[in-house]
C-alpha positions as CSV (number, residue, x, y, z in Angstrom):
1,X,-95.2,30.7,-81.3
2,X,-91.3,30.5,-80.6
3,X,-90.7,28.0,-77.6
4,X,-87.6,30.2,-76.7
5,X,-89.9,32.9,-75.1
6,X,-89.6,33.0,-71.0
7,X,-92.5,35.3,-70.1
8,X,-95.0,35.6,-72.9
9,X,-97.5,33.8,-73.8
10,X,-100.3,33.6,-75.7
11,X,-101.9,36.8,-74.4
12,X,-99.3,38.4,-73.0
13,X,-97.6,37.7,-69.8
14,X,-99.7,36.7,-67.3
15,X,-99.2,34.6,-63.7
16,X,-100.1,35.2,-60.2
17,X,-99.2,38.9,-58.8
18,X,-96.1,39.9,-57.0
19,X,-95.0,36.1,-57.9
20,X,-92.5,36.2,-60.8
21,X,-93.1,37.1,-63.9
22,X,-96.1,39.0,-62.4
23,X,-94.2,41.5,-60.3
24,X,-93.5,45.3,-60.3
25,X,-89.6,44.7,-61.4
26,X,-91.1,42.9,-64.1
27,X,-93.7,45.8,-65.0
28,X,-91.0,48.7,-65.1
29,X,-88.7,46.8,-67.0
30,X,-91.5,46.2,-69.6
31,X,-92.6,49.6,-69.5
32,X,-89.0,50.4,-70.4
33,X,-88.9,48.2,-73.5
34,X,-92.1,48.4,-74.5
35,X,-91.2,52.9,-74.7
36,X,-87.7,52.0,-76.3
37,X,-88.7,50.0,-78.8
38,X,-91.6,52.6,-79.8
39,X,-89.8,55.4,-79.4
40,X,-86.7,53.9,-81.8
41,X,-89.3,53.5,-84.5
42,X,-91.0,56.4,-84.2
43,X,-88.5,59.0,-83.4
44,X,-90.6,60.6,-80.4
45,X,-91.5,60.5,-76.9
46,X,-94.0,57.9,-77.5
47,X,-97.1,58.3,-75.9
48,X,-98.6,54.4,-74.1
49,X,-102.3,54.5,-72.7
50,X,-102.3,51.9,-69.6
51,X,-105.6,50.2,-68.8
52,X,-106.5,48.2,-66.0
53,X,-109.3,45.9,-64.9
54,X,-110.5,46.1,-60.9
55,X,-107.8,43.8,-59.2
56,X,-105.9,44.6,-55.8
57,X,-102.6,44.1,-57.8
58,X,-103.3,46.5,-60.6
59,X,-102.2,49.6,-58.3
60,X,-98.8,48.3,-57.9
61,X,-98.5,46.9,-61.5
62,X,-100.1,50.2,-62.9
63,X,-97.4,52.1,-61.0
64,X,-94.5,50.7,-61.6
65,X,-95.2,50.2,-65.7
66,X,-96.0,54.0,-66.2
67,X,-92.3,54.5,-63.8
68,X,-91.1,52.7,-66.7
69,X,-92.5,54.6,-69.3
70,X,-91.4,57.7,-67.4
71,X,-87.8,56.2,-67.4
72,X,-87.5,55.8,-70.9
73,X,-88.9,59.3,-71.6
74,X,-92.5,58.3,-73.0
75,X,-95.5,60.1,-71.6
76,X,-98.1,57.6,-70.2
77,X,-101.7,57.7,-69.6
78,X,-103.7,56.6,-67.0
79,X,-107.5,55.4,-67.7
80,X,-108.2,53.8,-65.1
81,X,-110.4,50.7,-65.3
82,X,-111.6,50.3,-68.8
83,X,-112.4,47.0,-70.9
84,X,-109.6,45.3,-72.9
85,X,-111.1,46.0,-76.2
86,X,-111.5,50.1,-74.9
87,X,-108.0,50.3,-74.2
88,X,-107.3,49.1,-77.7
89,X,-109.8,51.7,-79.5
90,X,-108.5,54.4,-77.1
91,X,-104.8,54.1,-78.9
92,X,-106.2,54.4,-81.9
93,X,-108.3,57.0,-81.3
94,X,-106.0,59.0,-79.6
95,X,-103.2,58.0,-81.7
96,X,-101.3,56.7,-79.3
97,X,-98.0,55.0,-80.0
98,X,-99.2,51.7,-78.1
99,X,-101.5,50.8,-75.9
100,X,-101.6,48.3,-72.2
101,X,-103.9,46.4,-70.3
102,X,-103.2,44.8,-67.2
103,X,-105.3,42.0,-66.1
104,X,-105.9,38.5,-65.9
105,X,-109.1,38.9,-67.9
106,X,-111.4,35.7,-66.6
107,X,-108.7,34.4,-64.2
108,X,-109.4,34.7,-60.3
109,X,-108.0,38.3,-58.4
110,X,-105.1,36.9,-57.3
111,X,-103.8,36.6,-60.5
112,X,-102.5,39.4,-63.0
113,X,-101.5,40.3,-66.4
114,X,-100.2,42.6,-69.0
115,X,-101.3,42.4,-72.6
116,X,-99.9,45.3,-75.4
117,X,-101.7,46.9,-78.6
118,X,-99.9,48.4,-81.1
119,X,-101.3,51.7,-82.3
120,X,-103.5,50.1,-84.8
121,X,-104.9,48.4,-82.0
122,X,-103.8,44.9,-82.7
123,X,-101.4,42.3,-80.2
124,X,-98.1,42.5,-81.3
125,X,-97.1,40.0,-83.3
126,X,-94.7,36.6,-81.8
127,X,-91.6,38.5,-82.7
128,X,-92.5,41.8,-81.5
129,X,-93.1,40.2,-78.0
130,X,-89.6,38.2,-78.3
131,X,-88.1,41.4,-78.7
132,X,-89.2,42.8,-75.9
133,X,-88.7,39.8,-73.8
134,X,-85.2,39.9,-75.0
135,X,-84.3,43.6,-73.5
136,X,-86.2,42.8,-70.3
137,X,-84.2,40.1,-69.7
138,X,-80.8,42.1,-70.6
139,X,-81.6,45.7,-69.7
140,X,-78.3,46.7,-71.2
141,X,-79.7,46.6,-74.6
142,X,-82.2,50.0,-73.5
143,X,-79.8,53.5,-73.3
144,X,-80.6,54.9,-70.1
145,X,-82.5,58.5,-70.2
146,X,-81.6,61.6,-68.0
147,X,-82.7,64.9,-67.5
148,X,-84.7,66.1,-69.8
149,X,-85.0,62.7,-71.7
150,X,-86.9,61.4,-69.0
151,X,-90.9,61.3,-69.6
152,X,-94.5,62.1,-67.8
153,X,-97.6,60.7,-66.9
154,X,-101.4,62.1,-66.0
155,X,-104.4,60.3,-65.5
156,X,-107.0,60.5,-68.2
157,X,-110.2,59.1,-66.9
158,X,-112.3,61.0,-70.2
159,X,-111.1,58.3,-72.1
160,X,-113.7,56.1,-70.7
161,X,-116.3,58.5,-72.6
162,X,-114.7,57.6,-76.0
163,X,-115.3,54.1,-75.5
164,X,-118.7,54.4,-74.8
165,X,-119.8,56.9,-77.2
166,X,-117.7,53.8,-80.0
167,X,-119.8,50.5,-78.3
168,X,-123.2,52.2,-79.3
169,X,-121.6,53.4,-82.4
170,X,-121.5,50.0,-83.5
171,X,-125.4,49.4,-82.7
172,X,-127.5,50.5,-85.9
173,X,-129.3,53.7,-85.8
174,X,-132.9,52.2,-87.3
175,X,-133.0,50.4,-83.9
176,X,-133.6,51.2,-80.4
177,X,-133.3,49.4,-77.0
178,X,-136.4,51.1,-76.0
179,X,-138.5,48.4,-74.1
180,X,-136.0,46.1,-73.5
181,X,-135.2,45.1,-70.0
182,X,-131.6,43.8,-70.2
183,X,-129.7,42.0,-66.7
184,X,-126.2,43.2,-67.1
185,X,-123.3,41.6,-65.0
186,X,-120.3,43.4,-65.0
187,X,-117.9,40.7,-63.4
188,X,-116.8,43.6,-60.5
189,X,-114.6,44.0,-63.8
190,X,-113.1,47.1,-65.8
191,X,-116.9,46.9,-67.3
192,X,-118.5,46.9,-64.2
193,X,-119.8,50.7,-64.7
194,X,-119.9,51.6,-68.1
195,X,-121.6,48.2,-69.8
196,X,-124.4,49.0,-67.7
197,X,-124.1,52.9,-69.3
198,X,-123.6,51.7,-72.7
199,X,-127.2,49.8,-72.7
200,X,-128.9,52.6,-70.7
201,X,-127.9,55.5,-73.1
202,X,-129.4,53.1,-75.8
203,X,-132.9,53.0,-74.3
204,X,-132.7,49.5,-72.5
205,X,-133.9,49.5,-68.8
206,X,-130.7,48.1,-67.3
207,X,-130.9,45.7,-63.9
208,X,-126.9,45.7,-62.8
209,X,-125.2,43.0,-61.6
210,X,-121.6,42.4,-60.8
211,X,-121.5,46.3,-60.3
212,X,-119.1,46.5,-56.8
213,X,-115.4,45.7,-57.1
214,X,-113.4,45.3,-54.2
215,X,-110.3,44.0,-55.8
216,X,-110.9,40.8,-54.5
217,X,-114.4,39.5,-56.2
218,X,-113.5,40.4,-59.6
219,X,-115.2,37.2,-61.7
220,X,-116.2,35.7,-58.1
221,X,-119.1,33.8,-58.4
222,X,-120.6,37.2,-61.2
223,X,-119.6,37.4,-64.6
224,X,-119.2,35.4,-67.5
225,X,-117.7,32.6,-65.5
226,X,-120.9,32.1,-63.3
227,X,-123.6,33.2,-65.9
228,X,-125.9,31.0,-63.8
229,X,-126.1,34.3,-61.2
230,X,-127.4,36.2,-63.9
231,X,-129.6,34.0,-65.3
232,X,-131.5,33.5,-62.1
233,X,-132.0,37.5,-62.5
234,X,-133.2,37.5,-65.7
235,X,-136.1,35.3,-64.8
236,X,-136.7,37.0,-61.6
237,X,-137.3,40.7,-63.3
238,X,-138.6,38.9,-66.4
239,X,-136.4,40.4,-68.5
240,X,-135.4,40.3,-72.1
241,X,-131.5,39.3,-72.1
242,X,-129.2,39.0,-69.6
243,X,-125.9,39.7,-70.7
244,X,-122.6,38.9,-68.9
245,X,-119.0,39.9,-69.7
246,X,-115.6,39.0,-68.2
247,X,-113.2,40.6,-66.0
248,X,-111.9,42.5,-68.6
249,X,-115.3,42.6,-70.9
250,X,-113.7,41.2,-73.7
251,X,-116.2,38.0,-73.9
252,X,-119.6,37.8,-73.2
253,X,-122.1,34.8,-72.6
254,X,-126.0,35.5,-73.5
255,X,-129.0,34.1,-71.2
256,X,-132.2,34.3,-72.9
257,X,-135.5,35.6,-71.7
258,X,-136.5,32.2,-69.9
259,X,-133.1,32.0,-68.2
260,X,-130.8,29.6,-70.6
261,X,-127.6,29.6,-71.4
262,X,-126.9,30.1,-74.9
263,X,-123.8,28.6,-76.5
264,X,-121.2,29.9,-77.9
265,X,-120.9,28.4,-80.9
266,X,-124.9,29.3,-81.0
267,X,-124.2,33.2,-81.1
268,X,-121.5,33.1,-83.5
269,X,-123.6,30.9,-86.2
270,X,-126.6,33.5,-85.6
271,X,-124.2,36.6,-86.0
272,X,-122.8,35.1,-89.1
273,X,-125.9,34.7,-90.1
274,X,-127.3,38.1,-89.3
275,X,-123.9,39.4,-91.2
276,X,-124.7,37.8,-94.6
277,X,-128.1,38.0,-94.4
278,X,-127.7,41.9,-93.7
279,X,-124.7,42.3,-96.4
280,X,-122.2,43.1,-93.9
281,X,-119.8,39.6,-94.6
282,X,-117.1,39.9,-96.7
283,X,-117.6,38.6,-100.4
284,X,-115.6,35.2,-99.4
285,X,-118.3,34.4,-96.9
286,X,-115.5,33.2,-94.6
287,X,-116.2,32.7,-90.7
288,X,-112.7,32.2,-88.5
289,X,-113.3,29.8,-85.9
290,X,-111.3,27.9,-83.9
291,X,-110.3,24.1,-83.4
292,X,-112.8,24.0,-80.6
293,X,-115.8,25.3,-82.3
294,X,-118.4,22.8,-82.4
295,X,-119.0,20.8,-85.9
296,X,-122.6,21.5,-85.8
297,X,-121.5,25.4,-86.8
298,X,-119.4,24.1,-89.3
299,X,-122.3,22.0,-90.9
300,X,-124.8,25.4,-90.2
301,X,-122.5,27.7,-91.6
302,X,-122.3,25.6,-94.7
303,X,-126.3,24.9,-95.0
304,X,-126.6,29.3,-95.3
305,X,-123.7,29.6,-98.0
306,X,-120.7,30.6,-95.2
307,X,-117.3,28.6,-94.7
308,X,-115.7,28.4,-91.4
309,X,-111.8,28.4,-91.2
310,X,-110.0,27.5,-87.7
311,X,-107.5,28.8,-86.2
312,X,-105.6,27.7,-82.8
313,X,-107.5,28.5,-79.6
314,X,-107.0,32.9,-78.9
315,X,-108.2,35.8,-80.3
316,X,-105.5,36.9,-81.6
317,X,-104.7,34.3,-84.0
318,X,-108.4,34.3,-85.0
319,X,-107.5,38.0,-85.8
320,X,-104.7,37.5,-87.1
321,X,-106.3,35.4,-89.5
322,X,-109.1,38.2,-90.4
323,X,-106.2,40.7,-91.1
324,X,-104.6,38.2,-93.7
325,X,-108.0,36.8,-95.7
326,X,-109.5,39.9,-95.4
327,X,-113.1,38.0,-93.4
328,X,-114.9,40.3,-90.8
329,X,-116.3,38.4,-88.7
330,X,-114.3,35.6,-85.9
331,X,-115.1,34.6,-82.8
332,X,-114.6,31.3,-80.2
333,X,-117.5,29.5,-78.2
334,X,-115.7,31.2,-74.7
335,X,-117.3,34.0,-75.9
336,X,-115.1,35.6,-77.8
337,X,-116.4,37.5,-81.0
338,X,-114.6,39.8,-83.1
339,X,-116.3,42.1,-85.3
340,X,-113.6,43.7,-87.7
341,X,-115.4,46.9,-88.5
342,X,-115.9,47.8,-85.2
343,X,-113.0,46.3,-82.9
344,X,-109.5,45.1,-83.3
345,X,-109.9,42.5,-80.7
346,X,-112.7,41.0,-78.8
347,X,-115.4,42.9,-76.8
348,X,-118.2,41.4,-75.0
349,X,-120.6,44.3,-74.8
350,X,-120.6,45.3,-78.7
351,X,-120.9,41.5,-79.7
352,X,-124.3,41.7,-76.9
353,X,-125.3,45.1,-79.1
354,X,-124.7,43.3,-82.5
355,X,-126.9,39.7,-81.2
356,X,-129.7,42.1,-80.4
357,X,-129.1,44.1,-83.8
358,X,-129.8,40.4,-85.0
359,X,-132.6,39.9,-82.8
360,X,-134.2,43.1,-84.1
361,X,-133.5,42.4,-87.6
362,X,-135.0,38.8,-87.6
363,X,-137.9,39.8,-85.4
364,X,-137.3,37.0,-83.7
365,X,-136.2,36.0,-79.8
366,X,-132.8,35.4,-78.7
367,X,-133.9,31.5,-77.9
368,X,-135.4,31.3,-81.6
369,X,-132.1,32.5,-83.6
370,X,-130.4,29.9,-81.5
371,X,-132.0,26.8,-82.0
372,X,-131.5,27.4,-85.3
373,X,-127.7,26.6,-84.8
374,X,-128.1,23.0,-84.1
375,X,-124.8,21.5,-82.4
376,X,-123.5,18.1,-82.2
377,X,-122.7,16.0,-79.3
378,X,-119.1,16.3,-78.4
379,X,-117.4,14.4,-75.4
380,X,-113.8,15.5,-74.3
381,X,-111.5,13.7,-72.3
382,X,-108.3,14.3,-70.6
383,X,-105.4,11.6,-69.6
384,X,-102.5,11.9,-67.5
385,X,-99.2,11.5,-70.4
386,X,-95.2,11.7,-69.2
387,X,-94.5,12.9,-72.3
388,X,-95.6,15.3,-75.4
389,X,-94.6,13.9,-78.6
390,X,-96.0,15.2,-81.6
391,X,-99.2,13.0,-82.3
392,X,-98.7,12.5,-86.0
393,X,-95.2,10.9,-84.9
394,X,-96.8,7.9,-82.7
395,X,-97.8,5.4,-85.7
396,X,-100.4,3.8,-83.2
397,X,-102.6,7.3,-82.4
398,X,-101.9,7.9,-86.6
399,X,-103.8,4.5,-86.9
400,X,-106.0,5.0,-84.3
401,X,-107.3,8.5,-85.8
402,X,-108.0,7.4,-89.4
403,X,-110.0,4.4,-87.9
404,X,-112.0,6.9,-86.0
405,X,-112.6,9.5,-89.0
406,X,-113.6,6.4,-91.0
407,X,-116.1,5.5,-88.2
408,X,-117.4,9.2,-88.4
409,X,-117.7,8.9,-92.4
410,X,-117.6,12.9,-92.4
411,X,-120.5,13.3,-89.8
412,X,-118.0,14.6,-87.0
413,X,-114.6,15.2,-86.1
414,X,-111.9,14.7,-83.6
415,X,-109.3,17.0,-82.1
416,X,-105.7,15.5,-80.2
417,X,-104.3,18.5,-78.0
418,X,-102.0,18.8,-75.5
419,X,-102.9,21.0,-71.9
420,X,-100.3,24.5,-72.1
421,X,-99.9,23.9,-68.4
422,X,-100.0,20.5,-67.2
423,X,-98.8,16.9,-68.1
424,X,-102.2,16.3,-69.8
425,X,-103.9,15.2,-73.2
426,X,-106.9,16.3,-74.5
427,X,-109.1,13.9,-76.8
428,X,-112.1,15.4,-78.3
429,X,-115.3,13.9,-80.5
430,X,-117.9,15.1,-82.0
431,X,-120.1,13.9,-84.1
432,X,-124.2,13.3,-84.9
433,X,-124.2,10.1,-82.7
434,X,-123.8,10.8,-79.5
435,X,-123.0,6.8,-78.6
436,X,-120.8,6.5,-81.7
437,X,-119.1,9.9,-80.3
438,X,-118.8,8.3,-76.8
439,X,-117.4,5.1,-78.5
440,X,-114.4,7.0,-80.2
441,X,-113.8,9.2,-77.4
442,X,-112.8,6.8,-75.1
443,X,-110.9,4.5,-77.4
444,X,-108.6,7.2,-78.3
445,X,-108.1,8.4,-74.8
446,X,-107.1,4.7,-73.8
447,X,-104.7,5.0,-77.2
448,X,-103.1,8.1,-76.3
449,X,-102.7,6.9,-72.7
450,X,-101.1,3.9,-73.4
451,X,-98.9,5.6,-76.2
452,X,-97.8,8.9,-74.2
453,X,-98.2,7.3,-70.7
């Protein structure tokens, strides 16, 4: 990613609302570039569907992007709230030039963000984005419209039934949800009415959750953040699954039917799994993870004929990667999964349709297909630095490392990062000995922190 970027970042802009870059001056001028630079390629009015998730802030953001759309004479429509990865299938399916989602996806309501599909559905690439950045921060570079240059926008709230009728799409026809009884938390997020809808119409008796935005309790204490709500739910009504997505449904976390959390990295070894097993991997075998999937999934992954190949932490570089090896199948331990064949990005309530596709296909519980994926121990630590320097340039974390990898003898791993936001290394181990693991861990961090410090 270019460092020379101001307001992108790696999912788009995002900060706290009405606080720069978060504003509505910020919005328009977006909507302004994002319409010019569509329009110049295309030759048209250029039509941009705007999604939003349930926050306060997404009125004012809402409004003043589509003004800029209207400015630059593109023709913008409204969904209302709808989940990331619906706003992404809704510009292709509508063949719509682009395609923009404000939220903040699992951030708290007083936060906001913008993130913008291109009209195959995909993020715009690094350069794209500079682009852009480059003619908000010099609106001379965007011909002003008049008159009859100038655009339109309706609201479109239909579009919702698209999505829906795409999610259960995606579920195999041989099966049913009849007889399931699935808890489903909506986050009081963009998915807080039709994940609920999407399970229903397939035959699952549905307990909602997380179903009553008031702009302010989107991902407060509901949601994939606070699965623990949900899980107490699913042992109350007994139920099957609970399943809980994010503010902007585009990750999900599973709780089986006695009430555990199931891990990340669990439900992308078992979907993996179900893919090959079921002849829907590509002919590579190739699984795109990230640095901080678990080792344990590597090892799995290896054990059933599958390779895993990481990418830095985001979606979109785990897509990204998909797009260029040609794999169909990604996802991260947040939750995360990406299922090429049916999404461009990620979306929590078709990866909870495609886990119990596995779980009908197996014939086996969500808890069974999940101890299956055994994970290592891992320990992470963090350490206050003054400075970033690249790690492989500090001769004594260079020694440091290789004394540690020969420690692990190829039964673990180890990660140095540095925190996007905050004066802060990250040291990570993992490995099968969970002592050994502990060892390494904090000999590094006391490395690093003497090194960087």
């Amino acid at each position: 990613m270019s460092d020379t970027r101001k307001l992108f970042g790696t999912d788009g802009i995002r900060g706290k609302a009405n606080v720069h870059p978060m504003t509505g001056e910020v919005a328009m001028a977006l909507g302004r570039a994002v319409t010019h630079y569509f329009q110049k390629n295309s030759g048209k009015k250029p039509v941009i569907i705007i999604g939003k998730d349930t926050r306060l802030s997404c009125y004012m953001l809402e409004q003043a992007f589509s003004a800029g759309v209207c400015s630059q004479g593109g023709r913008a429509i409204l969904t209302g709230p709808l989940p990331t990865p619906g706003v992404a299938f809704v510009t292709t399916s509508m063949r719509a030039d682009a395609g923009v989602m404000i939220s903040a996806s699992h951030n708290p309501f007083e936060d906001n963000g913008i993130k913008i599909f291109d009209r195959t559905g995909h993020k715009l690439a690094d350069e794209v984005e500079l682009e852009l950045e480059r003619m908000i921060l010099n609106p001379s570079l965007i011909p002003s419209k008049t008159g009859t240059e100038l655009g339109s926008a309706k609201r479109l709230d239909e579009v919702i039934g698209r999505y829906i009728v795409h999610a259960k799409s995606a579920f195999n026809s041989h099966y049913s949800l009849e007889g399931l009884r699935i808890v489903v938390d909506g986050a009081n997020g963009a998915g807080y009415k039709l994940a609920p809808q999407v399970f229903e119409e397939l035959g699952a008796e549905v307990i909602s959750i997380g179903k009553e935005p008031n702009g302010h309790n989107i991902n407060k204490n509901c949601g994939a953040l606070f699965p623990l709500n949900c899980a107490e739910q699913v042992v109350k009504f007994r139920a099957d699954l609970g399943v809980c997505v994010d503010g902007d449904a585009d990750r999900l976390v599973l709780i089986d039917k006695t009430g555990a959390i199931v891990d990340g990295d669990k439900i992308i070894g078992l979907c993996a799994r179900f893919l090959k097993d079921s002849g829907q991997l590509d002919a590579g075998h190739e699984v795109i993870g990230t640095v901080m999937s678990n080792f344990g999934l590597e090892v799995f992954l290896k054990k059933h004929g599958m390779s895993l190949h990481r990418t830095q932490v985001g979606d979109r570089y785990i897509v990204e990667q998909m797009r260029s090896s040609g794999a169909v199948f990604g996802g991260e331990p947040s939750g995360h999964l990406v299922f090429k064949k049916h999404s461009t990005t990620g979306d929590g309530i078709l990866a909870a349709l495609k886990v119990i596709e596995a779980m009908k296909f197996y014939k086996k519980e969500l808890s069974e297909l999940a101890a299956e994926v055994e994970l290592y121990p891992q320990m992470l630590l963090n350490t206050v630095i003054a400075r970033k320097l690249p790690f492989e340039d500090v001769p004594a974390i260079q020694a440091a490392v290789k004394e540690a990898e020969k420690e692990l003898h190829g039964t673990g791993r180890l990660l140095l990062r540095y925190s996007g936001t905050e004066h802060l290394a990250r040291v990570m181990v993992e490995g099968q000995n969970a002592e050994l693991v502990k060892k390494i861990c904090h000999q590094l961090k006391d490395v690093v922190a003497k090194q960087l410090g």
